[in-house]
BAPADO-222690 format. One line per 3 residues: number of its first residue (from 1); their letters; for each residue x, y, z of N, C-alpha, C. Coordinates in steps of 0.001 Angstrom, whole numbers. Atoms other than C-alpha are relative to their C-alpha. Layout:
NUM> A> X:Y:Z:X:Y:Z:X:Y:Z | ... .
***
This chain:
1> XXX> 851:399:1121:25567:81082:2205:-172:1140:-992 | 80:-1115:1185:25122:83164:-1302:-1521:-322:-290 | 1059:-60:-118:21976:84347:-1808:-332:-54:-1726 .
4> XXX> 339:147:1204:22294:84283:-5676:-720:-590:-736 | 1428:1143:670:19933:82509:-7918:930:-168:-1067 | -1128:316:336:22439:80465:-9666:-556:-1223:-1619 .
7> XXX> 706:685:1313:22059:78779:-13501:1006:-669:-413 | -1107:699:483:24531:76251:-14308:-271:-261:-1322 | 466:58:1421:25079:75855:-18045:993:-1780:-523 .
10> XXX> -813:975:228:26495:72214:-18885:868:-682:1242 | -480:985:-1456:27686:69010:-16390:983:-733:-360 | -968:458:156:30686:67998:-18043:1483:-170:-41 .
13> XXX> -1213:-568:-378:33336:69650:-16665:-61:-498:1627 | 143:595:-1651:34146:67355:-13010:82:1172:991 | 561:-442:-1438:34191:70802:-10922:-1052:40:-141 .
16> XXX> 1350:-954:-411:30993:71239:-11398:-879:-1251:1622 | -669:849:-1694:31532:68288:-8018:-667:1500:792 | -20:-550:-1308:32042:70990:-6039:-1023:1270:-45 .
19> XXX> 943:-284:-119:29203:73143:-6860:-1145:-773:531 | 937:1581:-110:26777:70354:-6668:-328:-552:1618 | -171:454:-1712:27776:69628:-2956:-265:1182:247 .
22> XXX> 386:-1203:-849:27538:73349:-2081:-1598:113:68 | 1899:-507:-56:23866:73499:-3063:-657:-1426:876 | 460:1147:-1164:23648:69951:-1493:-206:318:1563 .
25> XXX> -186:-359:-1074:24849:71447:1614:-741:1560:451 | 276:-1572:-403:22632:74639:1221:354:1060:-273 | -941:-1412:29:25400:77155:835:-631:474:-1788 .
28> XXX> 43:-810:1431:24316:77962:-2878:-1550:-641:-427 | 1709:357:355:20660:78543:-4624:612:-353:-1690 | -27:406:1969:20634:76547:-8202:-1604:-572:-354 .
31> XXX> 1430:46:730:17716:77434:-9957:-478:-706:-1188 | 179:349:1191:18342:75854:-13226:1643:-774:-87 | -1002:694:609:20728:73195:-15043:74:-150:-1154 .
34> XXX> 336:-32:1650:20750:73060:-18580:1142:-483:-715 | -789:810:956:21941:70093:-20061:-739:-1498:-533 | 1139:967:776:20904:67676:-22976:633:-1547:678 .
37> XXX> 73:1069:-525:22608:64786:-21664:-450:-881:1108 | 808:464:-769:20052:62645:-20113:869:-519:875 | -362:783:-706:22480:59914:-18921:1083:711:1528 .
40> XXX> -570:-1080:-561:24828:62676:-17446:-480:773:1552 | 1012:-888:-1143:21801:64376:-15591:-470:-1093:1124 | 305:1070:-869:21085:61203:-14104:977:-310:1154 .
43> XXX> -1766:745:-1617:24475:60121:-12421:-107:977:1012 | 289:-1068:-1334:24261:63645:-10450:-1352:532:320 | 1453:-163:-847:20648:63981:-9739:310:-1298:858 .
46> XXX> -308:646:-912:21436:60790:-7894:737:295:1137 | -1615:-504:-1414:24855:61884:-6220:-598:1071:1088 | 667:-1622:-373:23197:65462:-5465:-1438:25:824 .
49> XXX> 1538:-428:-557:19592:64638:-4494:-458:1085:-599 | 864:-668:819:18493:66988:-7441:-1150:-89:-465 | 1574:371:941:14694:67983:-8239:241:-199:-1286 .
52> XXX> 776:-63:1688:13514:67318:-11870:-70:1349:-382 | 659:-1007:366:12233:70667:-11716:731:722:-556 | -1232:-453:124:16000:72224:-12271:133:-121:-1088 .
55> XXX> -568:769:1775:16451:70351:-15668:-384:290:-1176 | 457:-927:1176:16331:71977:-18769:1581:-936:-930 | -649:823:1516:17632:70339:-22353:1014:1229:-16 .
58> XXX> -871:-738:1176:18401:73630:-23769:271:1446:814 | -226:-925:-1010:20037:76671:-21788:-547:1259:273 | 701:-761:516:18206:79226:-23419:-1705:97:228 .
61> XXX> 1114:122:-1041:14872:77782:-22118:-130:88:1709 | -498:-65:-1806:16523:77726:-18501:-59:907:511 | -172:-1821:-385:17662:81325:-18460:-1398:1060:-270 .
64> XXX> 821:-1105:430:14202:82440:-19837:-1511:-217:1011 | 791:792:-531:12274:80355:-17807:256:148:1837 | -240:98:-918:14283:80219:-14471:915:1603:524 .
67> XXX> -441:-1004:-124:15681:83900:-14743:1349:371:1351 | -976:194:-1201:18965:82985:-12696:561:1397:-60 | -896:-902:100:21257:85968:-11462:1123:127:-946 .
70> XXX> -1493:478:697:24411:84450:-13009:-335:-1460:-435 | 146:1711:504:25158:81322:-15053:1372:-224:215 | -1281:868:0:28208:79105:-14499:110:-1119:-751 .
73> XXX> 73:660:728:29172:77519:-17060:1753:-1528:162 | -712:1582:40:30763:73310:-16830:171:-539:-1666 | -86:320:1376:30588:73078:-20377:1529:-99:-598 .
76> XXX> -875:-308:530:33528:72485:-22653:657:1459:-300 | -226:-1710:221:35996:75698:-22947:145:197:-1462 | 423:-653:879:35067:75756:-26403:-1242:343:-452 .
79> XXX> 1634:-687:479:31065:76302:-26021:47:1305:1318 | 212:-1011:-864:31749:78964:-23260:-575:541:-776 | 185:-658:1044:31360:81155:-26240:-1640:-42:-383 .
82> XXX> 1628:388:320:27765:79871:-26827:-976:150:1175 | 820:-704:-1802:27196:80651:-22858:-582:1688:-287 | -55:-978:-159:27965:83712:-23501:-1171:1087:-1357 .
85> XXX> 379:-1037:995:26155:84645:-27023:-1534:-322:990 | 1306:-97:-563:22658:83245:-24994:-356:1551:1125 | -18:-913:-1032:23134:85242:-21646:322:1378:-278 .
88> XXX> -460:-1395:93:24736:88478:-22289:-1243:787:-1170 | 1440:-1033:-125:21423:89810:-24338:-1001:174:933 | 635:1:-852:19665:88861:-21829:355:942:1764 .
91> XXX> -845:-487:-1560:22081:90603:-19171:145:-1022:1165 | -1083:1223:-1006:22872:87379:-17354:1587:215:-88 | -1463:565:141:26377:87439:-16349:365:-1314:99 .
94> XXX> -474:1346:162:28733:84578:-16761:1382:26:694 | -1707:82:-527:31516:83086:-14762:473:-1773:-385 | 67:1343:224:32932:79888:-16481:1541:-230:729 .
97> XXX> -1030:602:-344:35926:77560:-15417:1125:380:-1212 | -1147:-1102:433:39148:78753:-16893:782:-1543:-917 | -115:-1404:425:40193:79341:-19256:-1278:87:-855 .
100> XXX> 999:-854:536:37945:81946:-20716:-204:-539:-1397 | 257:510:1177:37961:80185:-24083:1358:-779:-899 | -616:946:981:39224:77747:-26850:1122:925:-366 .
103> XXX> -726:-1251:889:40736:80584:-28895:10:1343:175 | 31:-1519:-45:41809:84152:-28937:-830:528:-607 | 1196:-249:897:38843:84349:-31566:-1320:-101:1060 .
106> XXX> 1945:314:-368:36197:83182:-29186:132:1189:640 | 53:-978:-1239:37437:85428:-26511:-84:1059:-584 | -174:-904:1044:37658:88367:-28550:-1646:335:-682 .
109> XXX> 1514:240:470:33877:87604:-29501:-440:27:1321 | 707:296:-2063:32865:86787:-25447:308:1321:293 | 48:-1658:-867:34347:90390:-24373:-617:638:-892 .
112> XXX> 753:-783:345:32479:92099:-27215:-1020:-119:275 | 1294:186:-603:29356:90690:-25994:-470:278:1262 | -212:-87:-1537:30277:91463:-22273:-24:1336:335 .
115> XXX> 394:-1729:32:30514:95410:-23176:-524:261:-590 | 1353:132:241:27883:95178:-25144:-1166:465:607 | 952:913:-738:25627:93878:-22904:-38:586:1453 .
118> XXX> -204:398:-1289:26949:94998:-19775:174:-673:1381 | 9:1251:-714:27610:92016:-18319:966:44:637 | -1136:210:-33:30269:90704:-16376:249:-1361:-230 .
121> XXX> -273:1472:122:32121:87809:-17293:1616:-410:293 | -1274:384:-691:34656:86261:-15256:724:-1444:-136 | -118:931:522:36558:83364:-15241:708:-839:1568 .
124> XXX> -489:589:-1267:37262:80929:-11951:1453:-769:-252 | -950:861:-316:40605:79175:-11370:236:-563:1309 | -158:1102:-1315:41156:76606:-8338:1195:895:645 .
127> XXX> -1113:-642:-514:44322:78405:-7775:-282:1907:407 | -287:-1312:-1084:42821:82094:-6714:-750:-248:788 | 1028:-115:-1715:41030:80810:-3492:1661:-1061:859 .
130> XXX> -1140:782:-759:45062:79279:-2484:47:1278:1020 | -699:-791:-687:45724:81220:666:1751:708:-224 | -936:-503:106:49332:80998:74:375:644:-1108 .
133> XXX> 46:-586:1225:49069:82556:-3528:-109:1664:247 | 126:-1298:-698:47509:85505:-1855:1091:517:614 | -1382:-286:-733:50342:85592:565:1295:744:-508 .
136> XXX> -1015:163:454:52707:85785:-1920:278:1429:-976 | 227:-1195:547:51110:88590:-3762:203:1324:618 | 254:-750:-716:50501:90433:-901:1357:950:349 .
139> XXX> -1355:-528:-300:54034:90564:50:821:613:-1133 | -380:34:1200:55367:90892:-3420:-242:1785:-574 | 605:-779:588:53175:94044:-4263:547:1305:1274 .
142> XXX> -825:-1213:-923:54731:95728:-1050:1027:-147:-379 | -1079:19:489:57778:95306:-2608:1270:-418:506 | -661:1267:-836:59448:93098:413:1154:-1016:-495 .
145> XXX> -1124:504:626:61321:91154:-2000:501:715:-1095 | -975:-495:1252:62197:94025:-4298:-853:-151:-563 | 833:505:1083:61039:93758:-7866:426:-959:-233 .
148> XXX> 135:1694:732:59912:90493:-9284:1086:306:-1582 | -533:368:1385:62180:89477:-11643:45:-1154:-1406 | 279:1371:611:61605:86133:-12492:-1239:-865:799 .
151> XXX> 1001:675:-1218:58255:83938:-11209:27:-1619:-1142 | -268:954:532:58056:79971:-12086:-1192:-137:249 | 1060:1134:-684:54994:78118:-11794:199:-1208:-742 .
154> XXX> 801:1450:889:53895:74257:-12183:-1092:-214:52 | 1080:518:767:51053:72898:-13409:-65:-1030:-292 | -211:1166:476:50777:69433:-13179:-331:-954:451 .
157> XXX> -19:1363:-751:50086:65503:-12734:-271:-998:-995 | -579:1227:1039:50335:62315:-14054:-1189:-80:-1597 | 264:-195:945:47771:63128:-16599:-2039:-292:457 .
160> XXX> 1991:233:-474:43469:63223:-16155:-283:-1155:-476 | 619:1305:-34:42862:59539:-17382:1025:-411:426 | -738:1159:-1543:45877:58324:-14682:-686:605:808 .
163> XXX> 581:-603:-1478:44103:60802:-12207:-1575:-642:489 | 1252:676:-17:40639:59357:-12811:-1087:607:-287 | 1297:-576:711:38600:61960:-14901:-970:-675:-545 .
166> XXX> 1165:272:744:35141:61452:-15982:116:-463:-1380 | -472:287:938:34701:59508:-19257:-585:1944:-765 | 906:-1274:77:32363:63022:-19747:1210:820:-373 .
169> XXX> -636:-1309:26:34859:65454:-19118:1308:-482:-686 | -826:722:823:37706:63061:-21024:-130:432:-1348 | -13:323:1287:36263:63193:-23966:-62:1282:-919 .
172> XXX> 208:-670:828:36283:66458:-24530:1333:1078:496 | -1689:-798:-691:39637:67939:-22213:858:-381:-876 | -566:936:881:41440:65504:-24598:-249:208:-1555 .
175> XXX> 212:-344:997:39990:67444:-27904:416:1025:-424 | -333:-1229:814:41975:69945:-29799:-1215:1336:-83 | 953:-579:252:38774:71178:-30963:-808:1012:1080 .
178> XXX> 1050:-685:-1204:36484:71453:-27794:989:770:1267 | -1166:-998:-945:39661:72635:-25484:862:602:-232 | -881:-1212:606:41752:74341:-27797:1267:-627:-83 .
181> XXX> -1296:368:-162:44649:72044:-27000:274:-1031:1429 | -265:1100:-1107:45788:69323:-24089:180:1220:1199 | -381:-478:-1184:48323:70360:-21329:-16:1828:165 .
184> XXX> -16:-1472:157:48711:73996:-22858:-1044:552:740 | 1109:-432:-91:45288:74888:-22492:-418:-270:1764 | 757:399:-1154:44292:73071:-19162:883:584:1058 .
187> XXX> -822:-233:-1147:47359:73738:-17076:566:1389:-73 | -734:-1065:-249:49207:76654:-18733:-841:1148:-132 | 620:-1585:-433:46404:79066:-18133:280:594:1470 .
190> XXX> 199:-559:-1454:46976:79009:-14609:1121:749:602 | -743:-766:275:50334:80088:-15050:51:1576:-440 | 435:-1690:535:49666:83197:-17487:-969:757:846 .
193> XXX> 1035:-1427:-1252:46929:84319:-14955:590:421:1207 | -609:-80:-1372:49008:84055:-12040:1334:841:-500 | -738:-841:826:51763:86110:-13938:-583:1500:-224 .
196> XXX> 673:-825:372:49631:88702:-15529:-432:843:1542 | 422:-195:-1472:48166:88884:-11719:1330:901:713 | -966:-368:-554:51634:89496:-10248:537:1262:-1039 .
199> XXX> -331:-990:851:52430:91982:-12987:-731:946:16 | 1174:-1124:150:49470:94077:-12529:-718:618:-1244 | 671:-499:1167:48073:93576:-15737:617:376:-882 .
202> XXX> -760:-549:1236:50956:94232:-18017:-127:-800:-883 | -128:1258:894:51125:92484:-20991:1585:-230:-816 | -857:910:221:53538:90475:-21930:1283:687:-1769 .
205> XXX> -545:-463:1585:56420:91419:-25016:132:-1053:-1137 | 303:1096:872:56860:88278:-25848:-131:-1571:315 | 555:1656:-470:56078:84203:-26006:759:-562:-548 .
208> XXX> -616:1184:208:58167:81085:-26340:-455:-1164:410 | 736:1550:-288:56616:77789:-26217:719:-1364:-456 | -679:1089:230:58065:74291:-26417:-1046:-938:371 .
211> XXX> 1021:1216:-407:55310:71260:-26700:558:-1231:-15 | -478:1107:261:55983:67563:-26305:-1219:-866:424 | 1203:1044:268:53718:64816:-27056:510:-1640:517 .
214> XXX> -617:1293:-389:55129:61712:-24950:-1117:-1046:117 | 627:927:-108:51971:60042:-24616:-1059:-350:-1282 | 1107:84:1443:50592:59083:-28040:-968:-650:339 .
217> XXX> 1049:473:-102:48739:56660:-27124:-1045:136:721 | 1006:-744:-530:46665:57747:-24671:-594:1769:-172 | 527:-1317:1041:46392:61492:-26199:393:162:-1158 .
220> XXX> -916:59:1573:46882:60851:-29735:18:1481:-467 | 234:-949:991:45360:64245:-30621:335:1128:507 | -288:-1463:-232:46807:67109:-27963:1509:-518:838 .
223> XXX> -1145:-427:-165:50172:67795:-26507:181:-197:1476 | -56:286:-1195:50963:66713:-22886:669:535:909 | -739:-599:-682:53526:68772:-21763:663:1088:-877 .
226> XXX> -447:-859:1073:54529:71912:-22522:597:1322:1439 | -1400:-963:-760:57330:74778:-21503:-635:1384:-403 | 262:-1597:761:56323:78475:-22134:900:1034:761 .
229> XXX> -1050:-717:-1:58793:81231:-21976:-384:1529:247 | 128:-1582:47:57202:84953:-21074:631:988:318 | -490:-1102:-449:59057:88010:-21298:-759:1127:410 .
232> XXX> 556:-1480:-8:58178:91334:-19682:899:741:-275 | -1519:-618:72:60819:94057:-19733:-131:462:1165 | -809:-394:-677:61514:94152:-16467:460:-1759:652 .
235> XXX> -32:1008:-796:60927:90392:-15363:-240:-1015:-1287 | -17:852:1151:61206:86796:-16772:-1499:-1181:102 | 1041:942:-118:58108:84051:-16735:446:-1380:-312 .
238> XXX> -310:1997:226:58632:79921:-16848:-1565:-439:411 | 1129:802:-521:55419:78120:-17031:14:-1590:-459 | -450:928:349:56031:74644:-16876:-1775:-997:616 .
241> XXX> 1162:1030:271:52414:72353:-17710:175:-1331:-601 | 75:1543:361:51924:68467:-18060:-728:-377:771 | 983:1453:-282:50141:65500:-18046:748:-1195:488 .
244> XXX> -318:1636:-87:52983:63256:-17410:1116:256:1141 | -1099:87:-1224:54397:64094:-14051:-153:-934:747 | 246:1335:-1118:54875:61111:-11396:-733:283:1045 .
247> XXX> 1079:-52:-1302:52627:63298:-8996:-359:1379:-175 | 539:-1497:135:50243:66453:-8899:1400:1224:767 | -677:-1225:-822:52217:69811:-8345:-816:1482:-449 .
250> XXX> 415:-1713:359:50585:73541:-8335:1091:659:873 | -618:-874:-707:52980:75924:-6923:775:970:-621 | -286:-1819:517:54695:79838:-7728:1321:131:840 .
253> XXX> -729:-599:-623:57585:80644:-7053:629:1277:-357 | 213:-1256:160:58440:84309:-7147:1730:356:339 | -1241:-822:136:61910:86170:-7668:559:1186:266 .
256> XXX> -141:-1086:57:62659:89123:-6557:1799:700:489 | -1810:-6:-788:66096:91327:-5987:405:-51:1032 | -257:343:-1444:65879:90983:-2514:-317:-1098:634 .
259> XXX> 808:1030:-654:63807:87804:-1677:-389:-444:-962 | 505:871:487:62317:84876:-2677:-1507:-602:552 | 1250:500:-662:58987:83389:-2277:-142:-1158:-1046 .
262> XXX> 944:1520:529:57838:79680:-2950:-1015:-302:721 | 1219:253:-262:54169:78954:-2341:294:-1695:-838 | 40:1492:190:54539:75217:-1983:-1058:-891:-609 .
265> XXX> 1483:97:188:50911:74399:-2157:-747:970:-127 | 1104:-908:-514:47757:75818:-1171:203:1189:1136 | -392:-1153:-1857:49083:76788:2555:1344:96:105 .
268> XXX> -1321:-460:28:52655:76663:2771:878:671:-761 | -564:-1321:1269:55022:79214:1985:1672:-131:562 | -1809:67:-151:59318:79454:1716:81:1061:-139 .
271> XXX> -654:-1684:289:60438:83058:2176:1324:-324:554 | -1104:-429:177:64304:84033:1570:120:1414:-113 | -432:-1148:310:65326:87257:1993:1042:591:351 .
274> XXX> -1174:-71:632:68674:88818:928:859:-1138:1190 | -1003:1129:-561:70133:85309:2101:213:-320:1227 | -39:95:-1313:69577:85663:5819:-980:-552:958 .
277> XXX> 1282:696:-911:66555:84152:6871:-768:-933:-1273 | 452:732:374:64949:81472:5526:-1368:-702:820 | 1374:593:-916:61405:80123:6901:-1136:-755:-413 .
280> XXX> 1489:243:399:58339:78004:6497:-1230:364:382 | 1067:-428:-918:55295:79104:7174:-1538:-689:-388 | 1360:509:743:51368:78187:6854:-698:1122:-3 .
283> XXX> 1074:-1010:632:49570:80901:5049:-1316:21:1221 | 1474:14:-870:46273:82220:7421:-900:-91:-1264 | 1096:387:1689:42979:81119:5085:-315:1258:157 .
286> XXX> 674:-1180:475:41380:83674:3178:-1315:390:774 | 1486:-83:-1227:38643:85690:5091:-1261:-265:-1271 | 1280:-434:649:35022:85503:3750:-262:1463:-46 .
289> XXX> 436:1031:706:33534:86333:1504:1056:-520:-1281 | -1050:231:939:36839:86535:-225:689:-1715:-470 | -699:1438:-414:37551:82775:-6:-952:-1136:-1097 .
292> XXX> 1352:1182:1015:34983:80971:-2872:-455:1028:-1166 | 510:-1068:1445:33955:82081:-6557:-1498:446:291 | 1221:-185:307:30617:82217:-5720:-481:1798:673 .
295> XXX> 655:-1209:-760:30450:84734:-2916:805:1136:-47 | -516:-1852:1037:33359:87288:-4978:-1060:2:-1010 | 1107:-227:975:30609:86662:-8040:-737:689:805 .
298> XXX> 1349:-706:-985:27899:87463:-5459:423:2261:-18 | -809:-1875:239:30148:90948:-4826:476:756:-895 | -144:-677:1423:31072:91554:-8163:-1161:724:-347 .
301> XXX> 1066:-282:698:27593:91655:-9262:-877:1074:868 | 563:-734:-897:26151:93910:-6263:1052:1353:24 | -686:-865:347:29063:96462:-7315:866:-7:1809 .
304> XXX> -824:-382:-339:30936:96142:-4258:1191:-658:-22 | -1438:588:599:33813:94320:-5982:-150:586:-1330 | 299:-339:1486:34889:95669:-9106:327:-1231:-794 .
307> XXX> -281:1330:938:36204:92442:-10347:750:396:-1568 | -789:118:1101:38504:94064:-12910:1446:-87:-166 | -1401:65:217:41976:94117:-12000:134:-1691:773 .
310> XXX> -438:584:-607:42222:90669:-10889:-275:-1513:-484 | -645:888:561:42944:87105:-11364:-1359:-1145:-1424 | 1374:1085:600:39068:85851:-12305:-275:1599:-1451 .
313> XXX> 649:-957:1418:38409:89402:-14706:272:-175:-1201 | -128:108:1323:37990:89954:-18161:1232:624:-490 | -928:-260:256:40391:91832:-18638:1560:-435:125 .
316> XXX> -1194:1076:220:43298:89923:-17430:-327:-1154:-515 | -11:964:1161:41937:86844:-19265:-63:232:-1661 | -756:-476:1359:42198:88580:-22714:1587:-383:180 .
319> XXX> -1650:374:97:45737:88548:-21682:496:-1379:138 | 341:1682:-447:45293:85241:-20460:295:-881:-1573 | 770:315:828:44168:84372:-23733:1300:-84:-1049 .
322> XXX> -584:-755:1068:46455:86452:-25791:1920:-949:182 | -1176:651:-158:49627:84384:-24260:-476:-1092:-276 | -195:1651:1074:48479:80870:-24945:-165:-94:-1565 .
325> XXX> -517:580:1305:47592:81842:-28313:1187:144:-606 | -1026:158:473:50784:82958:-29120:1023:-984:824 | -802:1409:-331:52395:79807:-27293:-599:-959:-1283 .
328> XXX> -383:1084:1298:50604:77834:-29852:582:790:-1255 | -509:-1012:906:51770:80209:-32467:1471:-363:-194 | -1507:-20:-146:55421:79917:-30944:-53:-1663:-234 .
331> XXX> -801:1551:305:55062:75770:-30865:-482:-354:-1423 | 604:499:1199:53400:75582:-34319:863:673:-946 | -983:-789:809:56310:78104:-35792:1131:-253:189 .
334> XXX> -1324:-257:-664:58978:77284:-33901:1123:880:314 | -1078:-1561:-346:60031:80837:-32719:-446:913:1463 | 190:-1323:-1054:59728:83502:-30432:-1359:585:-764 .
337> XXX> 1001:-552:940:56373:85205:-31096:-251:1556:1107 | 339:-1549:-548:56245:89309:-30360:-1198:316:368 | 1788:-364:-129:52626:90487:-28967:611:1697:14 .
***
């Protein structure tokens, strides 16, 4: 259990599910919720067995009122930005759902407020609590397969209104505006972080992006699938995101001059190495408290995590950041775009 005193900022992003059940189940203290939509607050005070007492319109009365440790913000990833201008005078940190923002503008505005302020502000992805992700790193960074030369990931499934998203969280994943962009934005962050991650923080020379819009009618207004191209100079990047695959896929596969690694899923893993062994295996789970955002936040914020070289920090989501905008850059120019 995390002993944090926990401030959720906005209920319209569907993980905020799996928070919701943790505090159901005990494991997490949520002191405050802060969101104007009545009808919203209703459906999960039902689901949840939430007091009244939690519920706050405006987030800024929540945080001043309910003085949480940290806020987590469910909100659209284009009001993170508005998480962040409340909390960070106040020295609340913030850890929102990924990515770190709409635009290279917001973010760029969110980390000046974060050293500022002294805050930290991190950013969760579903994909760094995969055991076999870890695995893959682990081995990778001992240098087992050599240097990485090339890593692939996907990102993908038949699209969030075939999967069965919220009309809530629809209406605004599905907005240029409030998400910065469709498949780019939702899927190919998880790529660039998981890259950046395996690179140790280098940044990138350059971006190539390729978008395609196959489903007009159901996303008239963002881009459903999309190709991105990252060079480093020593290694190559493929991040391949959509909405319109015939079935969910997350998985990494990793290149190196001696070996290979595919992280199938979550737990299974394909190691090759120089052509003589081949194997499957099932990843061991992550130990506690390493294994859940809440209880690395918990250790971030008590200083014995530094939380900067790694897949949730600020600092690799700038970079984060800094590659999707020049993917839209590269699909709105149609070129190669230098960082």
């Amino acid at each position: 259990m995390s002993t944090l005193r926990l401030g959720i900022a906005g209920m319209s992003h569907d993980h905020v599910n799996g928070i919701l059940s943790d505090y159901q189940q005990g494991k997490v203290i949520i002191v405050g919720i802060a969101e104007a939509d009545k009808q919203l607050r209703a459906k999960y005070q039902e689901r949840y067995k939430l007091p009244d007492s939690i519920f706050f319109d405006d987030l800024k009365k929540m945080v001043t009122t309910k003085k949480p440790d940290a806020v987590l913000g469910y909100n659209p990833v284009a009001k993170h930005i508005d998480v962040v201008e409340i909390c960070a005078p106040l020295g609340i940190s913030v850890m929102v759902e990924k990515p770190l923002a709409a635009t290279l503008a917001q973010a760029k505005r969110m980390e000046f407020l974060a050293l500022k302020y002294y805050i930290k502000l991190l950013t969760n992805y579903e994909t760094t609590w995969y055991p076999s992700y870890q695995h893959v790193y682990n081995v990778a960074s001992k240098d087992s397969i050599g240097r990485i030369r090339k890593m692939v990931v996907h990102d993908g499934h038949q699209g969030p209104k075939e999967i069965g998203c919220s009309p809530e969280f629809l209406s605004w994943l599905t907005d240029p505006e409030l998400n910065g962009g469709g498949a780019l934005i939702d899927f190919g962050c998880y790529g660039a972080n998981l890259m950046t991650w395996l690179m140790e923080g280098q940044k990138p020379i350059a971006v190539t992006a390729v978008a395609r819009h196959f489903k007009l009618n159901v996303y008239p207004k963002v881009e459903d699938d999309v190709n991105i191209l990252i060079e480093y100079p020593t290694a190559t990047g493929l991040v391949e995101a959509s909405w319109n695959w015939p079935f969910s896929i997350k998985d990494l596969e990793v290149f190196g001059d001696k070996g290979y690694m595919h992280a199938l899923d979550k737990n299974n893993i394909v190691t090759r190495v120089n052509d003589t062994s081949t194997s499957a295996s099932n990843s061991t789970a992550l130990e506690a408290p390493l294994d859940n955002p809440v209880t690395y936040l918990q250790l971030v914020l008590k200083n014995r995590l530094l939380g900067i070289n790694d897949r949730s920090s600020l600092k690799y989501n700038m970079i984060v950041m800094q590659i999707l905008d020049a993917a839209k850059r590269s699909i709105a120019e149609g070129k190669r775009i230098v960082l």
